[in-house]
C-alpha positions in Angstrom: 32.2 -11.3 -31.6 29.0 -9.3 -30.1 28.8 -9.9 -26.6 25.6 -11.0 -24.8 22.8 -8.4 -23.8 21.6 -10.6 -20.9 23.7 -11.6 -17.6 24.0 -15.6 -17.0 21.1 -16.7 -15.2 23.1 -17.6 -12.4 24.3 -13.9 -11.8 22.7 -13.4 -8.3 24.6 -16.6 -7.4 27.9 -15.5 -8.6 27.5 -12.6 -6.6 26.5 -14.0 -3.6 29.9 -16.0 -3.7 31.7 -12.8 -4.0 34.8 -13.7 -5.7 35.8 -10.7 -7.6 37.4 -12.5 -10.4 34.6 -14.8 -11.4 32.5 -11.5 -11.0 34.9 -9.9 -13.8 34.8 -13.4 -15.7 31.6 -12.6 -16.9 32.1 -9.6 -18.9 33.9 -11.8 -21.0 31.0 -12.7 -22.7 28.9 -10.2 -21.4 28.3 -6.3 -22.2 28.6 -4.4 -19.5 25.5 -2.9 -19.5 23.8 -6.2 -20.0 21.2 -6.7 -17.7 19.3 -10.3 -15.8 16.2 -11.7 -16.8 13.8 -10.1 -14.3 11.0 -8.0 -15.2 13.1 -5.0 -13.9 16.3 -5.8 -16.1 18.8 -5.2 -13.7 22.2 -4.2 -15.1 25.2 -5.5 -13.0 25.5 -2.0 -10.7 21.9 -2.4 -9.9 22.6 -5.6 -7.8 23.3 -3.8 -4.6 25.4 -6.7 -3.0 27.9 -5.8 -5.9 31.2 -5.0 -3.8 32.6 -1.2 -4.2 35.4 -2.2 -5.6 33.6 -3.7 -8.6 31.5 -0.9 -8.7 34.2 1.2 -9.8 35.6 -1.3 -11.8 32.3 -1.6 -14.1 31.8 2.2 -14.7 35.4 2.2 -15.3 34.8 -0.4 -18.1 32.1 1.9 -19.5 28.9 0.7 -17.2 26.4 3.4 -17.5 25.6 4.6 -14.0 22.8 6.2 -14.6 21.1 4.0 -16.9 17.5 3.1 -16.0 15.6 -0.7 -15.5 12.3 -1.2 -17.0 10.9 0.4 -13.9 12.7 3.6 -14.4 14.9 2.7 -11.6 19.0 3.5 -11.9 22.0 1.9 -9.9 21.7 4.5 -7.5 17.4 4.1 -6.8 18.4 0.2 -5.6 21.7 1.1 -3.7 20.0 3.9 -1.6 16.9 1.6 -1.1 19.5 -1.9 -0.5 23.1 -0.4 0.6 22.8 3.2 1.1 26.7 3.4 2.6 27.4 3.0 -1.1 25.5 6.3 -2.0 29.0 8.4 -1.6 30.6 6.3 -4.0 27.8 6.5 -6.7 28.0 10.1 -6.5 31.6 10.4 -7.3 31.3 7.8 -9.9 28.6 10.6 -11.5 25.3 9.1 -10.6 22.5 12.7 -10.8 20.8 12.1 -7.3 17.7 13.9 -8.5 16.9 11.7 -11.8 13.8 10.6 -12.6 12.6 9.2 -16.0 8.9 8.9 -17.6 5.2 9.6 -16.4 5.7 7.3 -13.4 9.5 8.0 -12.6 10.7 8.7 -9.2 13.6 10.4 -8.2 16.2 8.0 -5.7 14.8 10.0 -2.9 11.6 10.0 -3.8 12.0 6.3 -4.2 13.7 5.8 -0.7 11.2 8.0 0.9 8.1 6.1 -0.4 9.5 2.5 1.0 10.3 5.0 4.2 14.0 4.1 3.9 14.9 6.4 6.8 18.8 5.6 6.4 18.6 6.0 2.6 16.7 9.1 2.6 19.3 10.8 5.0 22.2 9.9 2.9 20.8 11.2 -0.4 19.7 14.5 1.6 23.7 14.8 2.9 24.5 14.1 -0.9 22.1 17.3 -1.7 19.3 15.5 -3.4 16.3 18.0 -3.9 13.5 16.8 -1.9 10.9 19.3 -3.3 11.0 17.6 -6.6 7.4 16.5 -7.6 7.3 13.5 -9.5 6.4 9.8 -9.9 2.3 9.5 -11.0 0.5 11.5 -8.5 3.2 14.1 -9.0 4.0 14.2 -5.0 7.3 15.5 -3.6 9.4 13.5 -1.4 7.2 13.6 2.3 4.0 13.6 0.7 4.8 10.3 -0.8 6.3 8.9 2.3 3.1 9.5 3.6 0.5 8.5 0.6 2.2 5.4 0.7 2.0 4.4 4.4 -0.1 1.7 5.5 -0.2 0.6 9.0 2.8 -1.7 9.3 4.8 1.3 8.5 4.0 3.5 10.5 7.4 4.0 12.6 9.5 3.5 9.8 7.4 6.6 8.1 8.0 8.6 11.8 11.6 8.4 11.6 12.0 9.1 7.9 9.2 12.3 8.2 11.6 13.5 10.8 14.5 13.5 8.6 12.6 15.4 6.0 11.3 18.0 8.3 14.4 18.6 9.9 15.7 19.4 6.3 13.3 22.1 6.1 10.3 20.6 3.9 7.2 22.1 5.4 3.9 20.9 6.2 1.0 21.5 4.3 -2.9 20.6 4.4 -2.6 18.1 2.3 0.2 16.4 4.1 -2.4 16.9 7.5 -5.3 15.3 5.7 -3.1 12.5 4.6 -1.7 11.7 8.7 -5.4 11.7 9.3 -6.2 9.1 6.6 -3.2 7.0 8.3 -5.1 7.8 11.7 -8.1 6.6 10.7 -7.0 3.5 9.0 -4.8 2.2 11.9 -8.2 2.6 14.0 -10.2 0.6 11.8 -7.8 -2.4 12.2 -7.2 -1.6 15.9 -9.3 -4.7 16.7 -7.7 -6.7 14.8 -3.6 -5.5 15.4 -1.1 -7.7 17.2 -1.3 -6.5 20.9 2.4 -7.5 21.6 3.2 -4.3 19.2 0.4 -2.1 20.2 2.2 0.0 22.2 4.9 0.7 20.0 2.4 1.7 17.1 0.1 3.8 19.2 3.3 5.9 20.4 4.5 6.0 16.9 1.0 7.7 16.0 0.7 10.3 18.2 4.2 11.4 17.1 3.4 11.6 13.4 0.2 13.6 14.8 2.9 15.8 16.7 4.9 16.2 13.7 2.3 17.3 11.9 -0.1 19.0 13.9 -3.0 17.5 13.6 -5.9 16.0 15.7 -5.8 12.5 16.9 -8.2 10.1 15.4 -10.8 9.0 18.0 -10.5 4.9 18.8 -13.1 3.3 17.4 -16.1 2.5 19.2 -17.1 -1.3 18.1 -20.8 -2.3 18.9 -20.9 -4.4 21.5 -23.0 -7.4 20.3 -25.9 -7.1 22.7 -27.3 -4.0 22.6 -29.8 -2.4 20.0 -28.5 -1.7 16.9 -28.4 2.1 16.4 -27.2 3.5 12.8 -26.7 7.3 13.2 -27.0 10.3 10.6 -30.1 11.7 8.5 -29.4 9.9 5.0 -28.7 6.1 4.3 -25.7 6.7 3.3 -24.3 8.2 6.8 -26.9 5.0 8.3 -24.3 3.2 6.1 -21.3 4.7 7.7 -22.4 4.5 10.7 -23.3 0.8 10.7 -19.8 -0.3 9.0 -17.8 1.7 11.4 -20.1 -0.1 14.3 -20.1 -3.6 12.8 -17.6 -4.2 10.5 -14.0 -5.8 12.1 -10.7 -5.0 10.1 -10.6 -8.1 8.5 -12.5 -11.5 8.6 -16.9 -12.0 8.8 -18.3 -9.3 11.1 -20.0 -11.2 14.7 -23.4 -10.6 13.7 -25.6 -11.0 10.4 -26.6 -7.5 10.3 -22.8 -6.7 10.2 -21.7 -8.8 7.9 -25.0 -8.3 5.7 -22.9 -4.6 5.7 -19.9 -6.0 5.0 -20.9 -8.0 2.2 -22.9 -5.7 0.4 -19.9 -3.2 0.1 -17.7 -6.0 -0.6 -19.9 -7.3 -3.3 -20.4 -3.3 -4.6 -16.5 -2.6 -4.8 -15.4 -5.5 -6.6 -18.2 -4.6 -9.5 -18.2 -0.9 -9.4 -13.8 -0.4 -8.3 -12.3 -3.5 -9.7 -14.6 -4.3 -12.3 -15.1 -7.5 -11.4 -11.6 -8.8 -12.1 -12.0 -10.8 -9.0 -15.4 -12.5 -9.5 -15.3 -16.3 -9.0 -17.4 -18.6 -6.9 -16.5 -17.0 -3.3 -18.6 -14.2 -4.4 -21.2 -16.4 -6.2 -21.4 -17.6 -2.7 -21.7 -14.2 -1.2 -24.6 -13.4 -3.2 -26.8 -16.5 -2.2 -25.6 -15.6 1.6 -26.2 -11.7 1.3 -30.0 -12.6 -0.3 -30.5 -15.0 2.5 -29.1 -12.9 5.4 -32.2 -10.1 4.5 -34.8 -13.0 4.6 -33.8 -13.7 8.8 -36.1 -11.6 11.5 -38.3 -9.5 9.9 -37.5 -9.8 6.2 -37.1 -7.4 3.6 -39.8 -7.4 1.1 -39.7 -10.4 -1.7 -39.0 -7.8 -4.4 -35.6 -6.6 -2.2 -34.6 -10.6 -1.9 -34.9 -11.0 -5.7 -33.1 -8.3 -6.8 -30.5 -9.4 -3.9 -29.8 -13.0 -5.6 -29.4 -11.2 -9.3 -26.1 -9.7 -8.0 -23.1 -10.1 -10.7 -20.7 -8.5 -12.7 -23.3 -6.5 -14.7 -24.8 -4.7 -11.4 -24.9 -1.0 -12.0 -24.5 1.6 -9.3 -27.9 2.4 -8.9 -28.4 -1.3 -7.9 -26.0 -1.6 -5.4 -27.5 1.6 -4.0 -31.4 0.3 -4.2 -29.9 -2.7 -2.1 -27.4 -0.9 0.2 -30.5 1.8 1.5 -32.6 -1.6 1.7 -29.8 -3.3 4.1 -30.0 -0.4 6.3 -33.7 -0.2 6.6 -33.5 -3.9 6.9 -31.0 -3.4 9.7 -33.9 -0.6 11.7 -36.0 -3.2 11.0 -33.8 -6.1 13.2 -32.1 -4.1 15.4 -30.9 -6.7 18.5 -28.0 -8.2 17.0 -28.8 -12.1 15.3 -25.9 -14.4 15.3 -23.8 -15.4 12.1 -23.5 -18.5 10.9 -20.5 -19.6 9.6 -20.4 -17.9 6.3 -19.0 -20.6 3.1 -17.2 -18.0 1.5 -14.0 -16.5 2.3 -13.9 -13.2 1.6 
């Protein structure tokens, strides 16, 4: 009789009771490449709580090591990423540390490196995995994806790990600088907004990846703060534009005054039409229509043409709306330059 393609449903159970024999029990009925019923299809050696011993036991039994999920993941991506002390044993069960499979494949390391899996990544370099390999769909090697992929909470995870690489000879390139610099600037954007108990620890973490790398710190922001005159800075709107959001804009949440969050909402409102396509549209952003048309009617208005055009905002907005109404916001903005206070907006996002 054919045995079953799929595991039992209660396979991550089983395992977590870690009784070998029950383990075993289920190739009875089971292939052994026979995978759960995730989205990723995880084959039995994928599980990464599987214990050594049964490791060897499946690829004894025929297991294919190196077969891939539907994410073009094998036993060995999970372990490194999961249980890297398991790596050695992979290896000299015949897993190929540098595979990688289809348009959006990534090697283990590459893998490791991206989540900045600092203990994973070492292991696979000790195993001689090839960290120049360029793959996965931006076609990056192993640091430049650790570092494309970093976002603010993982920023000393992504210290450590760049060490590791570096000290394995990978070199720096511009590229890799511009990237730190995007990191920079996005961990000052939120710095308003970041949990001061960890501040410390992030901000030391920073300057080392700008050590490691050799590039120039990323200036603190510089917030307005809510009384003064509202000054937008640079020659065409679209610098005014900058200059404004970087002023008046917080990291997340309504900006403090109208003129900021007329800013906010009008780039908010312009990205999900002209990035996302409006995949997002529902009633919040009916909302944020009404309340962007209304904000430009406070202190001295915007003309009645600006305000009508303002409330037809929707999905079918083109880009040379959006920018008819972001140059009007700004000139609105020179118009009403003492900050106006916000009323609590209806919309959340």
């Amino acid at each position: 009789m054919a045995k079953r393609k799929t595991l039992p449903k209660d396979f991550s159970e089983i395992l977590e009771r870690g009784d070998a024999e029950e383990i075993k029990a289920v190739f009875d009925r089971c292939d052994f490449n026979a995978y759960d019923s995730s989205s990723s299809r995880l084959t039995a050696l994928m599980h990464p709580n599987m214990p050594p011993e049964l490791i060897r036991w499946l690829t004894e039994q025929g297991a294919d090591i190196n077969r891939f999920d539907a994410y073009h993941r094998t036993a060995l991506h999970y372990h490194a990423y999961f249980a890297p002390e398991h790596i050695p044993l992979l290896l000299e069960l015949g897993a190929n540390p540098d595979i990688c499979e289809g348009e959006f494949g990534d090697t283990p390391l590459h893998y490791c490196a991206g989540s900045a899996r600092a203990e994973g990544v070492a292991a696979l370099l000790q195993a001689g995995a090839d960290p120049e390999i360029c793959c996965g769909w931006s076609h990056d090697n192993a640091l430049m994806n650790l570092l494309k992929r970093c976002r603010n909470i993982d920023i000393p995870a992504v210290v450590g790990t760049a060490e590791i690489l570096l000290e394995h000879g990978m070199q720096v390139t511009e590229a890799m600088q511009k990237e730190v610099t995007r990191i920079g600037t996005e961990f000052e954007f939120h710095r308003r907004n970041f949990n001061p108990e960890y501040l410390e620890e992030y901000d030391a973490a920073l300057k080392a990846l700008y050590r490691l790398f050799g590039t120039e710190p990323v200036p603190q922001r510089k917030m307005h703060d809510g009384k003064s005159p509202i000054r937008a800075e640079g020659e065409t709107w679209q610098a005014q534009y900058q200059s404004l959001w970087e002023q008046l804009v917080p990291g997340q949440g309504a900006a403090e005054t109208l003129q900021g969050e007329a800013i906010r909402v009008i780039g908010r409102l312009a990205n999900e039409v002209l990035d996302n396509g409006a995949c997002n549209w529902d009633a919040d952003f009916r909302k944020m229509v009404n309340a962007f048309a209304a904000y430009l009617a406070e202190g001295t208005p915007a003309d009645e043409e600006t305000r009508k055009r303002a409330r037809h905002i929707s999905p079918e907005t083109d880009e040379q709306e959006f920018a008819f109404l972001t140059a009007e916001t700004v000139r609105w903005i020179a118009a009403n330059p003492m900050p106006l206070p916000l009323p609590k907006p209806d919309y959340r996002r």
